[in-house]
C-alpha positions in Angstrom: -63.1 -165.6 33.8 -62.1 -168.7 31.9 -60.8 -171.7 34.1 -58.8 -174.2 32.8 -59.7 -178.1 34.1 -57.7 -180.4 35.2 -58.4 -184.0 36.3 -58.3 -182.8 39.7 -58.4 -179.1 40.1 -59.7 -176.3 38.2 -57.7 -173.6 38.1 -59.3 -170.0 37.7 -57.8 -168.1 35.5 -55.6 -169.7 33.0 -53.6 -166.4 32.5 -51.4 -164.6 35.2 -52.2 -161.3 34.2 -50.2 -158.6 35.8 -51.1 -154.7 34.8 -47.4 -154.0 34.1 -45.5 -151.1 36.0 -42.4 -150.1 36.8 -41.1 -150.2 40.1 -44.1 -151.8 41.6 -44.6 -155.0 42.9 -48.2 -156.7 41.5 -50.3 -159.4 42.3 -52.5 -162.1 40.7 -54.6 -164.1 42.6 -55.5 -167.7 41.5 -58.5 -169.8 43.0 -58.1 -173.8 43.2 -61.3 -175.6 43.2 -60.8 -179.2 44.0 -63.4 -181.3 41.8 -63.3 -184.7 43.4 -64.5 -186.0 46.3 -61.0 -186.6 47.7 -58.4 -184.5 49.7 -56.0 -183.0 47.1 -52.7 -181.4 47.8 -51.0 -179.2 45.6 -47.7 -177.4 44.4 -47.3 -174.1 42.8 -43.6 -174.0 40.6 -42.4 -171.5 38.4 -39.7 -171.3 35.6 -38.4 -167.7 37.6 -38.5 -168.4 41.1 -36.9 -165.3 42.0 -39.2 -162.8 40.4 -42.4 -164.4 41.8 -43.6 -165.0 45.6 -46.0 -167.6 45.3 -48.3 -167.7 48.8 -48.8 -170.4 49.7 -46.7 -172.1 46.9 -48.4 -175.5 48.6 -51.3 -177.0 50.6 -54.3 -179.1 50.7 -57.8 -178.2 49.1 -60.9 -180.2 50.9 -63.2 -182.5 48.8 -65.9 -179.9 46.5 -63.7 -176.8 48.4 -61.9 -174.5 46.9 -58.1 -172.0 47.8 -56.7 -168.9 46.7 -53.2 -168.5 45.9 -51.8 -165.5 45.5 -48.7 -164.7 43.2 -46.8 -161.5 43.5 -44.5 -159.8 40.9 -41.4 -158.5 42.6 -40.1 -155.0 41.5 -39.1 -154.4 37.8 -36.7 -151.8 36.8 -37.2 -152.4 33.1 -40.0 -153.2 30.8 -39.5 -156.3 29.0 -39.0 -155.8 25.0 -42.9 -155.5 23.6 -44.4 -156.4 26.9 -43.8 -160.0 26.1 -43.5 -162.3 29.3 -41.9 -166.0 28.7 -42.5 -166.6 32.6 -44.2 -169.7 32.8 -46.1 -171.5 36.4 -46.9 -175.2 36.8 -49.6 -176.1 39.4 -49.2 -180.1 40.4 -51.7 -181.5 42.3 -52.3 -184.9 43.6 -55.0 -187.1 45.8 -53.9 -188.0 49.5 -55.2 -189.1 52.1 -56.9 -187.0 54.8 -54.2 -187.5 57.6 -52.2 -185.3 55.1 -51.3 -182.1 55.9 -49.8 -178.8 53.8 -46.1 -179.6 56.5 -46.4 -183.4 55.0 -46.2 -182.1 51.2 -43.5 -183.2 49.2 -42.1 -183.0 45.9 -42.2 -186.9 45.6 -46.1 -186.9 45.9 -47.0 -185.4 42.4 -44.9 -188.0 40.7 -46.0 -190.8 38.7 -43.6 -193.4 40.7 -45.6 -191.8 43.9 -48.3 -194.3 43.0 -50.7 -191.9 43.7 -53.1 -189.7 41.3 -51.3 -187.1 40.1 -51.9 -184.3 37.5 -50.6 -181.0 36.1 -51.5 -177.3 34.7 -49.2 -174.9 32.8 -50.2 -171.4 33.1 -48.4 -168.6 31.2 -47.8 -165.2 32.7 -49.3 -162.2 30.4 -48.6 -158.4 31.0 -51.8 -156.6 30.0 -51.1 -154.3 27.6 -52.5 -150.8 27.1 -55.1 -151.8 24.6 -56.3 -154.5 26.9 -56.1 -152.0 29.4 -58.1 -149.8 28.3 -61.6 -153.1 27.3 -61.2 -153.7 31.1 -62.0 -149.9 32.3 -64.9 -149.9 30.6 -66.3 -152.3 32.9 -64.8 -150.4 35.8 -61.8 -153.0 36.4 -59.9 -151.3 39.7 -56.4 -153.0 37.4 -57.3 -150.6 34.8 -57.1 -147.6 36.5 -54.0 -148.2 38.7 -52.6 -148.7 35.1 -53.8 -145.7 33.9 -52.8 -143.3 36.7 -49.1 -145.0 36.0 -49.1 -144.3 32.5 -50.1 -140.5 33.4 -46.7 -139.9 35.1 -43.8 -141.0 32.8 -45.9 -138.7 30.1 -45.5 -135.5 32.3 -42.1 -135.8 33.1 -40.7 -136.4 29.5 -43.0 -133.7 29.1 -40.6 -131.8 32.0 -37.5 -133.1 30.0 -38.5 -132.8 26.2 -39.6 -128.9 26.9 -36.4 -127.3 27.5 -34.2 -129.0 24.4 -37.3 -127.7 22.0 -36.5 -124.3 23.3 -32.8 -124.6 23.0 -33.3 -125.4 19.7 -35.2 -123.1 19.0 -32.8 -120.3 20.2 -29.8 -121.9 17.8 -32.4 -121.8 15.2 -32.7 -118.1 15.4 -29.0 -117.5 16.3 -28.2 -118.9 13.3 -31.1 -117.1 10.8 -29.5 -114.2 12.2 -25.8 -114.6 11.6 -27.3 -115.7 8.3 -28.6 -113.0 7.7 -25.9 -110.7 8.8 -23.3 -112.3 6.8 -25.5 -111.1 3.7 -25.8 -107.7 4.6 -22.1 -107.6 4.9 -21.8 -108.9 1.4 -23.9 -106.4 0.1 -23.1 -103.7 1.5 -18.8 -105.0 0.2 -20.8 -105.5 -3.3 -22.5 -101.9 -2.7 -19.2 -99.9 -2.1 -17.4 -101.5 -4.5 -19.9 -100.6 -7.4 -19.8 -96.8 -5.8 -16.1 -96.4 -5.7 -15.9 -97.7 -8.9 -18.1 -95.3 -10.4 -17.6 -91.9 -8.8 -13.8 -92.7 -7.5 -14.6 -92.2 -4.1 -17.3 -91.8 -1.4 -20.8 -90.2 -1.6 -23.8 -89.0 -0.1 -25.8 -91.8 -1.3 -23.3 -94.4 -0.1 -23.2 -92.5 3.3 -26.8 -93.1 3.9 -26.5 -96.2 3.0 -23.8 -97.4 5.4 -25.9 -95.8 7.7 -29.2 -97.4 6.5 -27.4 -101.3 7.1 -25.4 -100.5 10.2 -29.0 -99.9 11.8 -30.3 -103.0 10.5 -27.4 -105.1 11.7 -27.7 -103.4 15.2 -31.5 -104.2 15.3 -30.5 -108.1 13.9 -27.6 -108.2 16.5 -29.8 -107.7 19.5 -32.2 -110.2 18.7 
């Protein structure tokens, strides 16, 4: 993982990365590693406070020590348009001094008119993607195959829901070659006794057997 480095803390990674799913809430751990030889205190912000849980969202990293901060993704009941996240996180930081503790923080102590040391780091929030999915597996990422299993589901149940339309229409299809079809077998056979009863003046053997000939073949098309 890359780290990004601040004047006081390097922050590890630079990215959130969540494996997106629906319905799920998701996590992303971040580490802190303070880089000076002073106490530094810290506060985790976000542009969408109410989709995040940020634990602890403050506190206090020893001199050469490092914390982990752990940010959660609450439940999503739709999938943003192309997986694109504009979510963004601000981790301030700032040097105090050792009687502080994470109850003492306050927003006043990472500004400038604070007087004390202060610095910040934006991190944006990324939804891994399929493709980028799929590079992590292959060094057995357990991410990569939560993601996969998720993927597997939606697939089989539009497969559940897609099935019975295609055989719907499928059936119309065939009502309809058939109708089709019977409506020219009625026209011929019109055309057919037309031509006969023009010729001989009346009914005949031949027309007989055919009458019978289509009336069999429009039974057989009418039970399909």
């Amino acid at each position: 993982m890359s780290s990004e480095s601040g004047e006081l803390l390097g922050i590890d990674p630079i990215e959130l990365r969540f494996p997106f799913q629906l319905n799920k809430q998701i996590s992303c751990s971040l580490q802190l590693t303070n880089k000076t030889d002073e106490q530094v205190a810290f506060k985790v912000k976000t542009t969408s406070p109410k989709k995040y849980c940020v634990r602890p969202n403050n506190g206090i990293v020893p001199p050469r020590s490092t914390a982990d901060v752990l940010v959660t993704m609450q439940t999503q009941r739709e999938a943003p348009p192309d997986m694109q996240c504009k979510d963004k996180f601000l981790v301030q930081s700032a040097i105090v001094g050792k009687d502080v503790t994470p109850k003492d923080i306050t927003g006043e102590m990472f500004t400038k008119e604070s007087g004390n040391v202060v610095d910040e780091v934006k991190l944006k929030v990324v939804y891994v993607t399929p493709s980028s999915i799929t590079e992590g597996s292959e060094d057995g990422s357990p991410g990569s195959l939560s993601y996969q299993e998720a993927t597997k589901e939606p697939k089989e149940s539009e497969k559940a829901i897609t099935e019975p339309f295609v055989l719907i229409s499928k059936l119309m299809d065939e009502r309809n070659s058939a109708m089709e079809q019977n409506k020219k077998l009625r026209e011929e056979l019109d055309f057919l006794r037309r031509g006969i009863s023009g010729q001989h003046g009346g009914f005949s053997l031949v027309f007989v057997l055919v009458i019978a000939i289509l009336g069999i073949l429009l039974g057989f098309i009418m039970k399909r």
